[in-house]
C-alpha positions as CSV (number, residue, x, y, z in Angstrom):
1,X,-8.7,61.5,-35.9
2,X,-11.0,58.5,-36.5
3,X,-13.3,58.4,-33.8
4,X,-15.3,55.1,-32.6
5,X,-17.7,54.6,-30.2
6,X,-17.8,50.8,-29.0
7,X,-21.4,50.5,-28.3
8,X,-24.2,48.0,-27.4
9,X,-26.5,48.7,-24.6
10,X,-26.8,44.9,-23.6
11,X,-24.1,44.2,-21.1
12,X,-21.7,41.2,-21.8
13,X,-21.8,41.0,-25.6
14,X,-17.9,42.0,-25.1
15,X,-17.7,45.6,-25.3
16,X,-14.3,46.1,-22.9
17,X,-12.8,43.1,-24.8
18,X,-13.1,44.1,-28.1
19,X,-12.0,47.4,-27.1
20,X,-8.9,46.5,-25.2
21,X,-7.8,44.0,-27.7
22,X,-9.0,46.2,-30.9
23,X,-6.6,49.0,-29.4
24,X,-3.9,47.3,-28.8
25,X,-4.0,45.7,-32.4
26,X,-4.3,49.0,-34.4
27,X,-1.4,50.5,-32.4
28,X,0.8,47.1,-33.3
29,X,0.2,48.7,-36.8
30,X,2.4,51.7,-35.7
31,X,-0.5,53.9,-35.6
32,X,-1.3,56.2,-32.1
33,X,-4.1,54.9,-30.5
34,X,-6.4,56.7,-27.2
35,X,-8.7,54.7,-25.6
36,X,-11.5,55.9,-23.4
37,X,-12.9,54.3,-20.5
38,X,-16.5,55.6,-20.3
39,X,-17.6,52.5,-17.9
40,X,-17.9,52.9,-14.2
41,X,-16.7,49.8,-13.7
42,X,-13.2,50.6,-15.1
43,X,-13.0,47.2,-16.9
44,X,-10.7,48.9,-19.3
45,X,-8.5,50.5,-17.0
46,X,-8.1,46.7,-15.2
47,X,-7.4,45.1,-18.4
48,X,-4.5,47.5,-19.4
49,X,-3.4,47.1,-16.2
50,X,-3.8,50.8,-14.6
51,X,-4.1,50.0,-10.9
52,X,-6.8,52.2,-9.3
53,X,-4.7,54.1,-6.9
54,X,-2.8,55.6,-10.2
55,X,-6.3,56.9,-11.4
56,X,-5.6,60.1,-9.8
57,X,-7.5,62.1,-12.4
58,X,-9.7,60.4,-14.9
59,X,-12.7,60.7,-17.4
60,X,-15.2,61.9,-15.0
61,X,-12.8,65.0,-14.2
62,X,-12.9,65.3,-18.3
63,X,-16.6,65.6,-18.3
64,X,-17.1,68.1,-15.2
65,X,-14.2,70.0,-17.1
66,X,-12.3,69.5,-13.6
67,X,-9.1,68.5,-16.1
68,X,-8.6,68.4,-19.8
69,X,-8.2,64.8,-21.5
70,X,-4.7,65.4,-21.9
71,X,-4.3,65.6,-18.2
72,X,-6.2,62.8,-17.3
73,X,-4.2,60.6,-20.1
74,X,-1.7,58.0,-19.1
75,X,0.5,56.1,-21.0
76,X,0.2,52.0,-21.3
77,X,2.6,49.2,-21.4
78,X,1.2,48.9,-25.5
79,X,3.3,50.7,-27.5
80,X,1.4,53.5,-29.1
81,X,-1.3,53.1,-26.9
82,X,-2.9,55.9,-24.5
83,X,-5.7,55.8,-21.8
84,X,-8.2,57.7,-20.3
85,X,-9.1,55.9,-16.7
86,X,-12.4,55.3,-15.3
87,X,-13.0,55.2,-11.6
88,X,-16.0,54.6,-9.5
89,X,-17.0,58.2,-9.0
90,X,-18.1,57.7,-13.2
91,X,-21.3,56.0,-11.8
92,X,-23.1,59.3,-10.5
93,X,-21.9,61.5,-13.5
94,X,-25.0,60.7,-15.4
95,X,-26.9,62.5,-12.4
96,X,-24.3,65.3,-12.3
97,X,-24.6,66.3,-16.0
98,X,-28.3,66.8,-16.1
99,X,-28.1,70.1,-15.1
100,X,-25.2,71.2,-17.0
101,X,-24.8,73.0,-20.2
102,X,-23.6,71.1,-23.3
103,X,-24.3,67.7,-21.0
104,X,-24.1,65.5,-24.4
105,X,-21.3,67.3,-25.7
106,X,-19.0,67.3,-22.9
107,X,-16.6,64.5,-24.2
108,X,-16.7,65.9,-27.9
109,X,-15.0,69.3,-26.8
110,X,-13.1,67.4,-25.0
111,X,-11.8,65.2,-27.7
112,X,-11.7,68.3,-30.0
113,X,-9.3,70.2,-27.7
114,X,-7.3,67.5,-26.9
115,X,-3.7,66.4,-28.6
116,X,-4.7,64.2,-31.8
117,X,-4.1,60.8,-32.2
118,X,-4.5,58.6,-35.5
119,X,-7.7,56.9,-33.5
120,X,-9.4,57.0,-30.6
121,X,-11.5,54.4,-29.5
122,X,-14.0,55.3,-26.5
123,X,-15.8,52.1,-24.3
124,X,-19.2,52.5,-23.0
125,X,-21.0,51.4,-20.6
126,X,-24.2,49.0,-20.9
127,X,-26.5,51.4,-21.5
128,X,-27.9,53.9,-23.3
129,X,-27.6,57.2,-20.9
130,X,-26.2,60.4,-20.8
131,X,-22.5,58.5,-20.6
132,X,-22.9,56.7,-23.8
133,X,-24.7,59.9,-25.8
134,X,-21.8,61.6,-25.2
135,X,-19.9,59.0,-26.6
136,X,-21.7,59.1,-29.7
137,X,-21.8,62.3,-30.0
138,X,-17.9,62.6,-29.6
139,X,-17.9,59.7,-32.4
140,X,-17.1,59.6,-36.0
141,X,-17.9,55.8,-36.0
142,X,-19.6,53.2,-34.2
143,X,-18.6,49.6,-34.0
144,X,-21.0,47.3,-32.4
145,X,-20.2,43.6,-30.3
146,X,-23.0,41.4,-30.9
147,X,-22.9,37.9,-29.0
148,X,-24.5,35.3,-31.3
149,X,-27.2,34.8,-28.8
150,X,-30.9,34.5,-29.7
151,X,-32.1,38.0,-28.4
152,X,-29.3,40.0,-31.0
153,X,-31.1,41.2,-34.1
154,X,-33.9,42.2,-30.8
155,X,-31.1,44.4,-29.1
156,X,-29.6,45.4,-32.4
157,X,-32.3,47.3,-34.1
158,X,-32.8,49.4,-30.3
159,X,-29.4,50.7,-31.0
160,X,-29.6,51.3,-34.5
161,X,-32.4,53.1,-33.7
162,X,-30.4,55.3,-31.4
163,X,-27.9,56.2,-33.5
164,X,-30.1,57.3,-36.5
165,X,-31.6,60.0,-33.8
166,X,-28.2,61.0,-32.8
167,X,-27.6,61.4,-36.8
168,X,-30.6,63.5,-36.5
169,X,-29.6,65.7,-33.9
170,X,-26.4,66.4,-32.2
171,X,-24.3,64.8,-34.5
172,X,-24.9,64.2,-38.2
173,X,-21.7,63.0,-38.6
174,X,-21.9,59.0,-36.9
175,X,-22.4,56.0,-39.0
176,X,-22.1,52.8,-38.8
177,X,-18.5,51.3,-39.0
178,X,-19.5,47.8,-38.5
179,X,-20.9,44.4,-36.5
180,X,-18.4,42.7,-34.7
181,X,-20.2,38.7,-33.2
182,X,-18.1,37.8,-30.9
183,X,-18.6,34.9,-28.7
184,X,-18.9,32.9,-31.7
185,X,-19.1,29.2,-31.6
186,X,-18.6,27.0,-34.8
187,X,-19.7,23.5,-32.4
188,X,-22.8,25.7,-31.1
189,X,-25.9,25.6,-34.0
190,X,-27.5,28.0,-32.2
191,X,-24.7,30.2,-32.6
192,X,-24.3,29.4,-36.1
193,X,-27.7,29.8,-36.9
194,X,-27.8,33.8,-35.0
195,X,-24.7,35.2,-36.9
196,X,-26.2,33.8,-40.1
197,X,-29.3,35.5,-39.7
198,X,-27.4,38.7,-38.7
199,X,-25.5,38.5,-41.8
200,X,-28.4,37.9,-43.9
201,X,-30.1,40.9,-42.6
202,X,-27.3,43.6,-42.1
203,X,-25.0,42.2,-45.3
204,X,-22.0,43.8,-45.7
205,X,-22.7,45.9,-42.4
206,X,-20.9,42.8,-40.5
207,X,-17.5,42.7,-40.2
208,X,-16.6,39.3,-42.1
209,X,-14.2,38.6,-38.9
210,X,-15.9,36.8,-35.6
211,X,-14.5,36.7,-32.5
212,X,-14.1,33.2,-30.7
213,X,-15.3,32.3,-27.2
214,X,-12.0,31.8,-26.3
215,X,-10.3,31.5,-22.5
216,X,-7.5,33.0,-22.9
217,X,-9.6,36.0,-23.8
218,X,-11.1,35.8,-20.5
219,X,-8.0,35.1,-18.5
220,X,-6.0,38.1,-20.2
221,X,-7.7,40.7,-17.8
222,X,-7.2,39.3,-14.8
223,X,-3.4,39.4,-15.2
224,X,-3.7,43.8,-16.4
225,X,-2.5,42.5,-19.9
226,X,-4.5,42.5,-23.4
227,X,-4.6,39.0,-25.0
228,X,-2.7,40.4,-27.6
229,X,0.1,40.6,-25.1
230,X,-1.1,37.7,-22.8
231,X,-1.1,35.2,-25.5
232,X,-0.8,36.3,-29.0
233,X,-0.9,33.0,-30.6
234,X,-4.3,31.8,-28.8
235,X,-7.3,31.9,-31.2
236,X,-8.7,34.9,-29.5
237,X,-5.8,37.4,-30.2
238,X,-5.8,36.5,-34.0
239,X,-9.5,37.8,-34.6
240,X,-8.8,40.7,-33.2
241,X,-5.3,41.0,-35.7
242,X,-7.7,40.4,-38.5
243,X,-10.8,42.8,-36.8
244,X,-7.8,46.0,-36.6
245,X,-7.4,45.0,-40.2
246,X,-11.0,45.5,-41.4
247,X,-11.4,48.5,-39.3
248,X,-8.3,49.8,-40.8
249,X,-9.7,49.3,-44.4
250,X,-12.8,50.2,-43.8
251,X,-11.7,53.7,-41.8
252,X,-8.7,54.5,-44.9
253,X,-11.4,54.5,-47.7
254,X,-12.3,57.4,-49.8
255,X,-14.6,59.9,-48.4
256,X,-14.6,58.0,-45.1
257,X,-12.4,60.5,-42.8
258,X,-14.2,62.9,-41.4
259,X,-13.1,65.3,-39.3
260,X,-16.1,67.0,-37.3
């Protein structure tokens, strides 16, 4: 399994989008595809369209080992594509696991035990606790949303900084996959002017796809549906058909499966 942690501890750089729309692109390829909801929020759970009261068991149950992830996954209307719900009671596991054994490592046994899939894709919460260690840790990959927005690079090197002691530590297996900008706006020059100066300092590092500020994006969620299903021909849904694509690439070359 290819496993990607959708990380950025700033909150509204378009973590839940780009993870919603990125699954549902890869598994158009005919590839399997889990997606886990690490957020509290259940923004991801929303936007597939899992109504709360069919949340019956969910990742928090994973990560107390109340329930295995194959219990607590569901199937979605996307073809190919699996979830793992969030619900409310997420927001005091970081409390919860403080005193547990293997607290960082509960969602990589999980993932470990659990039925394989070609990728699994895991959103995180704005932040970078207990919830979103574990998600690194579970990781093989990291893919990071950056909103072309003047405090980026600022926000960027924090994280970076993060995952090199994760590399360190519990898991020397994580690298970088990739910078995704989204909320990119060709009409904005101070938008233009941030993703050129993230390119010129991270190179090849950024993906050479942006994502759009784009409404339909934005309206997609509100109606349970990806944008991909939504509106497939809206600007939006084609950078994220060209994103799977990259990610694709960059996850098939040589030497860059690994299975930990």
């Amino acid at each position: 399994m290819m496993r990607i942690a959708i990380a950025n501890q700033k909150g509204g750089v378009g973590k839940t989008t780009t993870a919603i729309n990125l699954a549902t692109a890869i598994a158009a390829t005919g590839k399997t595809v889990l997606l886990l909801d690490m957020d509290a929020q259940g923004n991801a759970s929303t936007g597939l369209g899992i109504d709360r009261r069919a949340r019956t068991t969910s990742i928090y149950d994973v990560l107390l080992e109340e329930a295995t992830l194959d219990d607590a996954t569901i199937a979605t209307a996307v073809p190919g594509l699996s979830l793992v719900p969030s619900t409310a009671a997420l927001a005091g596991a970081e409390v919860e696991l403080v005193g547990l054994e293997r607290r960082h490592r509960r969602l990589a046994d999980a993932v470990a035990a659990a039925a394989p899939y070609d990728y699994v894709l895991i959103d995180t919460p704005p932040s970078l606790g207990l919830l979103t260690l574990n998600a690194l840790v579970a990781a093989t990959r990291i893919l990071v949303p950056l909103q072309t927005e003047f405090f980026a690079l600022e926000g960027l090197s924090q994280l970076l900084s993060t995952i090199e002691r994760v590399r360190e530590g519990p898991n020397p297996h994580l690298r970088l996959l990739g910078i995704v900008l989204t909320m990119a706006d060709k009409r904005n020059r101070l938008s233009e002017a941030v993703a050129a100066d993230v390119r010129a300092v991270m190179g090849s590092e950024v993906f050479a796809t942006a994502i759009p500020r784009n409404v339909r994006l934005s309206e997609a969620p509100s109606h349970g549906l990806p944008a991909l299903v939504y509106d497939m021909r809206c600007l939006g849904s084609a950078a994220y058909i060209e994103l799977a694509r990259e990610v694709i690439e960059r996850t098939m070359l040589v030497g860059d499966r690994v299975d930990a």
